[in-house]
Backbone as ProteinMPNN parsed JSONL, in Angstrom:
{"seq_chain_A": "XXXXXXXXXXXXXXXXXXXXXXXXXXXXXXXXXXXXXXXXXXXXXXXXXXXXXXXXXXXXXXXXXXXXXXXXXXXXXXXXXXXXXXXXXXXXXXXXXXXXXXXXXXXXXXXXXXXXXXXXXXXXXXXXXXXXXXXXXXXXXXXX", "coords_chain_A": {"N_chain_A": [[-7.48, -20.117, 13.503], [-9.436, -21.541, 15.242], [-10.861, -22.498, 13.67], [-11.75, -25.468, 12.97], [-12.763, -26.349, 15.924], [-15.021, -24.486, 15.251], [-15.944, -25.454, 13.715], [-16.95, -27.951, 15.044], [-19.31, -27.627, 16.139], [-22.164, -28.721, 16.751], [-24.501, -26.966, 15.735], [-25.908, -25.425, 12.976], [-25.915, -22.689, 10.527], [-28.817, -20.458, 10.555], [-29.053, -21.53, 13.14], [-27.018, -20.866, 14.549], [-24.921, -19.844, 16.87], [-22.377, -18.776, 17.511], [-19.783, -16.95, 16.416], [-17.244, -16.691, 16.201], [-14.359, -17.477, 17.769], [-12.312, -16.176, 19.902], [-10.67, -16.236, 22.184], [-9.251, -19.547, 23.709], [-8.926, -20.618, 27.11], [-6.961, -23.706, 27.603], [-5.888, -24.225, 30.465], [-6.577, -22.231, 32.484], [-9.549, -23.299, 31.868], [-11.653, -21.672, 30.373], [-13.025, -19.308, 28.104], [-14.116, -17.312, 25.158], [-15.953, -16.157, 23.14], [-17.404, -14.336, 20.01], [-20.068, -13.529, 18.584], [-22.011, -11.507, 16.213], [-24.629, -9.389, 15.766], [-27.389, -9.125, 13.523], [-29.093, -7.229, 11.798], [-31.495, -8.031, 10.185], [-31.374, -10.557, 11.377], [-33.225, -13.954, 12.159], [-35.51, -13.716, 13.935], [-35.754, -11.465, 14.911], [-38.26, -9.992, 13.281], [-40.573, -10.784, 14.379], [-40.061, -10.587, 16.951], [-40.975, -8.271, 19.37], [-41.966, -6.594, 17.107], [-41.15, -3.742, 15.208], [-39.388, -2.791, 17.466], [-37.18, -4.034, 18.047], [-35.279, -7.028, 20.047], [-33.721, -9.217, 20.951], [-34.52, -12.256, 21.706], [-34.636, -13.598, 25.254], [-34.165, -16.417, 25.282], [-32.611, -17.083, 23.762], [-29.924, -15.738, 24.211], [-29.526, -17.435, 26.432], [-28.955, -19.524, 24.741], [-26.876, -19.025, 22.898], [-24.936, -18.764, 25.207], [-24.804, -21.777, 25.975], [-23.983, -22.48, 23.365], [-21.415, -21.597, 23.696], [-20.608, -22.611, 25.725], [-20.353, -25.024, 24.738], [-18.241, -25.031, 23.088], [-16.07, -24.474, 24.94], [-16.177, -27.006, 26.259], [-15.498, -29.509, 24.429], [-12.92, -28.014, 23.432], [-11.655, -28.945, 25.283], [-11.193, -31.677, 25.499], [-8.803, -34.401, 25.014], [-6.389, -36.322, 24.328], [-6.897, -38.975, 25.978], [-9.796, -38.248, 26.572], [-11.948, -38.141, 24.854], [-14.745, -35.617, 23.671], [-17.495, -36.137, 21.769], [-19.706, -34.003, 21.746], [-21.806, -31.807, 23.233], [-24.824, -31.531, 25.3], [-27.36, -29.483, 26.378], [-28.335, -29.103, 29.884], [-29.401, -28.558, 32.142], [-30.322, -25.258, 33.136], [-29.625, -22.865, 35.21], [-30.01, -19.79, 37.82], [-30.519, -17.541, 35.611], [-29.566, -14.196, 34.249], [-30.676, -11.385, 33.065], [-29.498, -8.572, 32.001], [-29.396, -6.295, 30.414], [-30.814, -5.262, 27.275], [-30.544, -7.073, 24.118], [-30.28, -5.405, 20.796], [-30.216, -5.222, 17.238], [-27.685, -5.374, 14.882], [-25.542, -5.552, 17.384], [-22.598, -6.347, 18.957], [-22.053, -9.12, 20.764], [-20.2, -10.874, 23.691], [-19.11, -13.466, 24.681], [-18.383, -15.236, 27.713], [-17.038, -17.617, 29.245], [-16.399, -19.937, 31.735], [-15.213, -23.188, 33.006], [-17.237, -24.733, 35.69], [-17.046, -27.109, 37.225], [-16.685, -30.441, 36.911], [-18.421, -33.564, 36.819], [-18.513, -36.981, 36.401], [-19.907, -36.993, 33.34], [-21.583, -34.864, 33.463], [-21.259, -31.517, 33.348], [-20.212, -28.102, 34.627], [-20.821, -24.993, 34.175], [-20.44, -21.165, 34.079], [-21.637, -18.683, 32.937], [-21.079, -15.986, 30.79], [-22.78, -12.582, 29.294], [-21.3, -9.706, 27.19], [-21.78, -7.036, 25.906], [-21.106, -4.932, 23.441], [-19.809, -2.326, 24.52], [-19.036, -2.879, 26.349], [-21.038, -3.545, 28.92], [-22.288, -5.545, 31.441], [-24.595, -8.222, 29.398], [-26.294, -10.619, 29.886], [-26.048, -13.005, 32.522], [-25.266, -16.844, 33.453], [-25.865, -20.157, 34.829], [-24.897, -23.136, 33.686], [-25.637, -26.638, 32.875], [-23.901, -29.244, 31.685], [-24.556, -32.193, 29.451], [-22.088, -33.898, 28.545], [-21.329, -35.697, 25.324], [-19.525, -38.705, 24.495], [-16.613, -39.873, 22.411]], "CA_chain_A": [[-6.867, -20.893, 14.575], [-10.141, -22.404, 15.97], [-11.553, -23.153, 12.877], [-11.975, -26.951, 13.095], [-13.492, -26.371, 16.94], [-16.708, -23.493, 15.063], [-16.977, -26.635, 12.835], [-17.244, -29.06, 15.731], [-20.347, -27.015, 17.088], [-23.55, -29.521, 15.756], [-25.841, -26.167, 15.043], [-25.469, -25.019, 11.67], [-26.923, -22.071, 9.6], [-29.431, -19.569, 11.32], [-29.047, -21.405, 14.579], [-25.136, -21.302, 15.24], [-24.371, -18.195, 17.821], [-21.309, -18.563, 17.436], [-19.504, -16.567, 14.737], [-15.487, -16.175, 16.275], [-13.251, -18.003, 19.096], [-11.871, -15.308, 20.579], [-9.782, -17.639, 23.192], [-9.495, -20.482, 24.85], [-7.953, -21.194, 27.998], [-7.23, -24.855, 28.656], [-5.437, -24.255, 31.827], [-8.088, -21.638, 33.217], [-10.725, -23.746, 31.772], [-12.39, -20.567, 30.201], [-13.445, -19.283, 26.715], [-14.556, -16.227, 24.637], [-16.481, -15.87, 21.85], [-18.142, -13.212, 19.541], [-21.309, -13.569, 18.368], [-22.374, -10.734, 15.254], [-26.229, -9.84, 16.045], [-27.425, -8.682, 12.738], [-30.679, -6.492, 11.621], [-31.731, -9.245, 9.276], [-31.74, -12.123, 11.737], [-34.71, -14.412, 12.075], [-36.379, -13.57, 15.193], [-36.357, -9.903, 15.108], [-39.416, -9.953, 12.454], [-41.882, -10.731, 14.787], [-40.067, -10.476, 18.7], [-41.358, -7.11, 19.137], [-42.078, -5.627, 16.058], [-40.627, -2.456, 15.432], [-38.939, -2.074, 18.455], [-37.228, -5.352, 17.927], [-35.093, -7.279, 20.521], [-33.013, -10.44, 21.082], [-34.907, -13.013, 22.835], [-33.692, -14.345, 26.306], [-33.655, -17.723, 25.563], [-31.459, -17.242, 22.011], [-29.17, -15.577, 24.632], [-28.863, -18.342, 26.521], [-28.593, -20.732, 23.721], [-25.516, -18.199, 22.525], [-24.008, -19.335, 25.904], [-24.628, -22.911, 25.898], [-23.111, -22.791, 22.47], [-20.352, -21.282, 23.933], [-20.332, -23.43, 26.551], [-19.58, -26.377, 24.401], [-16.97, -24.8, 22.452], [-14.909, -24.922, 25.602], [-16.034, -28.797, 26.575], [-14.817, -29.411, 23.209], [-11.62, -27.541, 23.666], [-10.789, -29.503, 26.444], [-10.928, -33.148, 24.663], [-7.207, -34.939, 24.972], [-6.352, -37.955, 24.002], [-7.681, -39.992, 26.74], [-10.941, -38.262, 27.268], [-12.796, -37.346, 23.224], [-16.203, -35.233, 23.839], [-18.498, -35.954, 20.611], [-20.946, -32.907, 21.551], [-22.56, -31.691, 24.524], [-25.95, -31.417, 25.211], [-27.952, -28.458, 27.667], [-29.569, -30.4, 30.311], [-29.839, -27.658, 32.765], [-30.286, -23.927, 33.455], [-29.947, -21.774, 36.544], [-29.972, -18.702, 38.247], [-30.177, -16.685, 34.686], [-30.236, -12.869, 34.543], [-31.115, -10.266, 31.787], [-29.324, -6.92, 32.124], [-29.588, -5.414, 29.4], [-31.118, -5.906, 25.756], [-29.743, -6.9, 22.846], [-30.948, -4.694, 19.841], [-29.664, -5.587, 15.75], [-26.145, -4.524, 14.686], [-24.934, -5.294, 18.783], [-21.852, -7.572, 18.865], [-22.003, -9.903, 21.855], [-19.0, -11.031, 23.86], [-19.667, -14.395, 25.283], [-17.218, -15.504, 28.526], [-17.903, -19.317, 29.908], [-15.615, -20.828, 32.706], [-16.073, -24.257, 33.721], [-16.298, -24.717, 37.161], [-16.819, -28.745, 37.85], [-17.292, -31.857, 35.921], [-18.621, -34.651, 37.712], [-18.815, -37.939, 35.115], [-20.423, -36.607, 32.134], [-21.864, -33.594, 33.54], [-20.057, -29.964, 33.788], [-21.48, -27.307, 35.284], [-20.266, -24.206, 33.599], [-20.851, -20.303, 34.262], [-21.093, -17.724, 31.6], [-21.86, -14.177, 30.665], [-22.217, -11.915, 27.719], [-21.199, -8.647, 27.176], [-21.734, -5.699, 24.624], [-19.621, -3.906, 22.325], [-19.545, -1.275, 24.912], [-18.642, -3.845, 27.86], [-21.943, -4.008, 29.745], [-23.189, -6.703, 30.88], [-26.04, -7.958, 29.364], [-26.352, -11.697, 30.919], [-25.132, -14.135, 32.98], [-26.123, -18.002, 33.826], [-24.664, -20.959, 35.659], [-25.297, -24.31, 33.427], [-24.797, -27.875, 33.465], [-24.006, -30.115, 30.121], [-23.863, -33.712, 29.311], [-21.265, -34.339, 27.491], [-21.272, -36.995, 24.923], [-17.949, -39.415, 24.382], [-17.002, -40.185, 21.466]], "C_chain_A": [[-7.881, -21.845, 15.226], [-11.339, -22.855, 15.285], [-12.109, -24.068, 12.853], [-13.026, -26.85, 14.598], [-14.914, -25.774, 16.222], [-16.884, -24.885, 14.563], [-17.287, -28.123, 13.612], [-18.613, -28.866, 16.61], [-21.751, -27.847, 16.164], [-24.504, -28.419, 15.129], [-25.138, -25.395, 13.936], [-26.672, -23.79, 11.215], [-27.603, -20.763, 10.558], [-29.186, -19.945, 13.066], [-27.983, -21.575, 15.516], [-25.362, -19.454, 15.813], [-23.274, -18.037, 18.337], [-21.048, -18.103, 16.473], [-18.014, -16.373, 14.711], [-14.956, -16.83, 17.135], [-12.192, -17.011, 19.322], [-10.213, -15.568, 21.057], [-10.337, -18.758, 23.584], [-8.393, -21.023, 25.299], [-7.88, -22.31, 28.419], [-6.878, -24.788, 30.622], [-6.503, -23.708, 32.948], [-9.582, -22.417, 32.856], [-11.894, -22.307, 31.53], [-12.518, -20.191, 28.737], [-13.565, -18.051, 26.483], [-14.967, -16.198, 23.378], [-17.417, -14.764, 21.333], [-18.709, -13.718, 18.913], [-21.936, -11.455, 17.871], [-24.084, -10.318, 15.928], [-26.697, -8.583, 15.052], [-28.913, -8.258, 12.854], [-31.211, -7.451, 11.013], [-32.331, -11.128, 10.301], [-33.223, -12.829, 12.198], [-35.653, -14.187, 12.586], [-36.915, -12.348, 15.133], [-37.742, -9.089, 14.073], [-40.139, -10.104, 13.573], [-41.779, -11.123, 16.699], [-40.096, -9.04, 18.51], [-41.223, -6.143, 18.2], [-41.986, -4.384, 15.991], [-39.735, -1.908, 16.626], [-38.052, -3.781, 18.934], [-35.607, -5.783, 19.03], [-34.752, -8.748, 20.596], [-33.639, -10.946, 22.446], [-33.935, -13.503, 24.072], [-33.455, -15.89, 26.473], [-32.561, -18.045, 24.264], [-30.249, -17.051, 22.875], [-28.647, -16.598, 25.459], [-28.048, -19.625, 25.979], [-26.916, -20.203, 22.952], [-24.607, -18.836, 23.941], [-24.113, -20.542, 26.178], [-24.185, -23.113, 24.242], [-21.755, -22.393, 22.454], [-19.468, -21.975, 24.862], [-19.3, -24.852, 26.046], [-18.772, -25.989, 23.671], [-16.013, -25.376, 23.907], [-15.072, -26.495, 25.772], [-15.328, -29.373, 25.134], [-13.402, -29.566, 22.741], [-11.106, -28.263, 24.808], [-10.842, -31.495, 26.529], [-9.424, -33.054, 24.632], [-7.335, -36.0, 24.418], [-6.626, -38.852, 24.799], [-9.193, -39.706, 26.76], [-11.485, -37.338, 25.702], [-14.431, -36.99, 23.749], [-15.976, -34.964, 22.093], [-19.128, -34.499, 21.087], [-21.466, -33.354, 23.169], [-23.815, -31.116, 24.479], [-26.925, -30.306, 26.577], [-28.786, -29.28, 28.241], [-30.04, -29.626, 31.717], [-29.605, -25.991, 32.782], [-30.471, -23.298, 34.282], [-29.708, -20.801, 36.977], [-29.37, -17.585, 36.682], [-30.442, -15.091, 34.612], [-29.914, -12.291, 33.526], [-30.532, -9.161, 32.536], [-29.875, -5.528, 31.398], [-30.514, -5.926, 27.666], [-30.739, -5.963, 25.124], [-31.395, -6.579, 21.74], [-29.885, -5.143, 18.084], [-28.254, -4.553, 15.775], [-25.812, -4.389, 16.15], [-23.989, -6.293, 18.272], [-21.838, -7.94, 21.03], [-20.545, -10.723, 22.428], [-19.217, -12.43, 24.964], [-18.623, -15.197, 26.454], [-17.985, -16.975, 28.919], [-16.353, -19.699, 30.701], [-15.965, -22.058, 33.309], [-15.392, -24.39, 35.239], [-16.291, -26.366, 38.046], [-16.848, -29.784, 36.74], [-17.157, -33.11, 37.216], [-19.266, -35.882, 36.66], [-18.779, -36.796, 33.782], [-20.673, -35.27, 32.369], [-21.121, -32.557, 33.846], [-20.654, -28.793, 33.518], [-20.129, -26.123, 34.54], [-20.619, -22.614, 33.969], [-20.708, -19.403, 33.396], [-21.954, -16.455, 31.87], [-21.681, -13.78, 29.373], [-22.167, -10.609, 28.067], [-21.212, -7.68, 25.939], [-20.907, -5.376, 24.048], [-19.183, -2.912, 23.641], [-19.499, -2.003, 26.623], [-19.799, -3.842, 29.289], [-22.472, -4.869, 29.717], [-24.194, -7.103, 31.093], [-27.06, -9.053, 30.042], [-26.021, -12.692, 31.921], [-26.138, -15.219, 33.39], [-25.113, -18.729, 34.174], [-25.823, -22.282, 34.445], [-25.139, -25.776, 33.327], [-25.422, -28.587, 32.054], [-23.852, -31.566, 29.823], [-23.482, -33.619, 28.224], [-21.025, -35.72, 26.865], [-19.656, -37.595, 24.63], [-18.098, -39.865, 23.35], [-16.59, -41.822, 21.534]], "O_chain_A": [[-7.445, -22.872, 15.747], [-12.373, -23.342, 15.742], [-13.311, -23.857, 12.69], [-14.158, -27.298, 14.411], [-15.942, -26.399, 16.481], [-17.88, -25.514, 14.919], [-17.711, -29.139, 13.062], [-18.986, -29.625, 17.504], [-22.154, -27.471, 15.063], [-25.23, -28.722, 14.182], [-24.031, -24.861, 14.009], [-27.882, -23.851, 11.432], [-26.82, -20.127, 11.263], [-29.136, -19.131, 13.989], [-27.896, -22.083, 16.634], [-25.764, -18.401, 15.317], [-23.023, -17.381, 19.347], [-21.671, -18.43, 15.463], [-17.424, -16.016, 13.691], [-15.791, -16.368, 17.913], [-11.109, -17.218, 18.774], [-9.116, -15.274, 20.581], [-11.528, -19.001, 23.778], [-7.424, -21.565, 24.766], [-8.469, -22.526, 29.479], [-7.496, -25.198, 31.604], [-7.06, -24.306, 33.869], [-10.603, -22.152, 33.491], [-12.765, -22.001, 32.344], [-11.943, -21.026, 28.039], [-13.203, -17.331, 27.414], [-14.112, -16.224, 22.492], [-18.196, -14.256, 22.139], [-18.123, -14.643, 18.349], [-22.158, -10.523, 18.644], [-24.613, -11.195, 16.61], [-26.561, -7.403, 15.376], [-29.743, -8.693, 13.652], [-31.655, -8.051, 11.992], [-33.052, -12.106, 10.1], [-34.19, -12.148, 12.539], [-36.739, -14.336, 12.026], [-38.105, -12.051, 15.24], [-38.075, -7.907, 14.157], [-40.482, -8.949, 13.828], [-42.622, -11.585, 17.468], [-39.392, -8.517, 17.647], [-40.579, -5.099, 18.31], [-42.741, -3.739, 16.718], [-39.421, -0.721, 16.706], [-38.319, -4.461, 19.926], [-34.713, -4.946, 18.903], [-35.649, -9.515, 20.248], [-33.529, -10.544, 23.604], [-32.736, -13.746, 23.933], [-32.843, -16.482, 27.362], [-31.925, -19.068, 24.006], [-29.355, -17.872, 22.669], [-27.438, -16.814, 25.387], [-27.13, -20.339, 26.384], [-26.04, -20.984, 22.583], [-23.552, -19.405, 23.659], [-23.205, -20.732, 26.988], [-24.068, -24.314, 24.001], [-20.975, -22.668, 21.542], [-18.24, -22.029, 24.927], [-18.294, -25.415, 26.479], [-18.185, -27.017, 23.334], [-15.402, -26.445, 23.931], [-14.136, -27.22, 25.435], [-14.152, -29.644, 25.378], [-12.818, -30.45, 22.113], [-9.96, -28.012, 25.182], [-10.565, -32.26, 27.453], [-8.806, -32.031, 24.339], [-8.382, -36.54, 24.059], [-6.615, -39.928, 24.202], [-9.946, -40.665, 26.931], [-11.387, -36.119, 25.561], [-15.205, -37.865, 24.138], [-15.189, -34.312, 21.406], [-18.683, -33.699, 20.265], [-21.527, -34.361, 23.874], [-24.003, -30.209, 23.668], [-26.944, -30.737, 27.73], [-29.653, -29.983, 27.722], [-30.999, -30.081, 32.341], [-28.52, -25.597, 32.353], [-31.641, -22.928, 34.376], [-28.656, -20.512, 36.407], [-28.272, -17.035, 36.601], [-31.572, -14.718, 34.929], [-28.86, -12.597, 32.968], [-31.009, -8.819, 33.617], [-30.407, -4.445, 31.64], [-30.606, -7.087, 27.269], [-30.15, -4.915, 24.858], [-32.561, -6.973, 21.714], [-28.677, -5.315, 18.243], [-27.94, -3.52, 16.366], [-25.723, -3.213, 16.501], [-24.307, -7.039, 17.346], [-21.682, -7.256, 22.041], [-19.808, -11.181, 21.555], [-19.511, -12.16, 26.129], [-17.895, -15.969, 25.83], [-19.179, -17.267, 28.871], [-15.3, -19.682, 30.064], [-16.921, -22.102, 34.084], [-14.286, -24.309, 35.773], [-15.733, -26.665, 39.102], [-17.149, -29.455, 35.592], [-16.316, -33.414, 38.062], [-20.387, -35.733, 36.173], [-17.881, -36.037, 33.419], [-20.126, -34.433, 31.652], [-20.248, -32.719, 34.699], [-21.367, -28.461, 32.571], [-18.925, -26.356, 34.431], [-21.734, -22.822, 34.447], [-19.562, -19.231, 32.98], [-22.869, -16.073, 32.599], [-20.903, -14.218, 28.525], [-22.795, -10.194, 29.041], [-20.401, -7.866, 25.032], [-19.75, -5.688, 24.33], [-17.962, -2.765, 23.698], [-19.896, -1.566, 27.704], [-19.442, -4.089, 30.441], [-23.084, -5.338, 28.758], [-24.885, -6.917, 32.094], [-28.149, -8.798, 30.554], [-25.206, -13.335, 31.26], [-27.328, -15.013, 33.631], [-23.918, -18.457, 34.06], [-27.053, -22.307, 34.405], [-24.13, -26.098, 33.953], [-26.535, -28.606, 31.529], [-22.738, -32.031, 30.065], [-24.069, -33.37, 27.171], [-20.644, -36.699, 27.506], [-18.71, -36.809, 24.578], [-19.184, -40.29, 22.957], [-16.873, -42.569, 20.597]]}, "name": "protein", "num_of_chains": 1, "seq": "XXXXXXXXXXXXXXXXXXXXXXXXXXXXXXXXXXXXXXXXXXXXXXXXXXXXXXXXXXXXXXXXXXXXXXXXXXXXXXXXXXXXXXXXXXXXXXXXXXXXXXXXXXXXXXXXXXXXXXXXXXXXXXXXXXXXXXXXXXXXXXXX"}
């Protein structure tokens, strides 16, 4: 169903953190996506070896790729976003850690757009519904 949107996400390959579209609400202006977090993946070789751990800035990059799924999703026919770009980050917090074989549950609501920019708020959550971050960010969105 939101096929065409994963393939409207510019990062490809190892550095897409997206892996599902869940939902998306135009009306609520809100999202959900799952994000796989495999034993194998690139980082966990040498972010704490042996005792290995999902960096905090991959996690944010998981929600600014989640982020622009919804900007994305909310292209009409008057107003086409090409791709949005992270141009800020604030008040971010670590709960918990992500460890290999976790699935991640990624929520994003936007809460303004002013021109180009749209300030967005997101969180992720565990398989086992704790959560592990949240951040407030702000995207320029390109037109196509």
């Amino acid at each position: 169903m939101y096929k065409e949107l994963i393939n409207n996400i510019p990062q490809t390959g190892k550095f897409r953190f997206v892996d599902e579209i869940i939902k998306v609400d135009i009306e609520k202006s809100s999202c959900l996506v799952k994000k796989h977090i495999k034993k194998d993946d690139f980082y966990f070789e040498d972010h704490f070896p042996g005792n290995p751990i999902m960096p905090g800035c991959l996690m944010i990059e998981c929600m600014a790729q989640s982020a622009e799924v919804l900007v994305l999703a909310k292209s009409s026919e008057n107003i086409k976003f090409k791709s949005a770009y992270l141009v800020q980050v604030k008040n971010s917090k670590f709960m918990e850690i992500v460890v290999p074989n976790s699935i991640l549950y990624v929520k994003c609501k936007l809460i303004r757009k002013i021109g180009k920019l749209i300030e967005i708020d997101s969180s992720i959550e565990n398989e086992l519904g704790k959560l592990v971050a949240t951040s407030s960010m702000i995207l320029y969105a390109e037109m196509e």
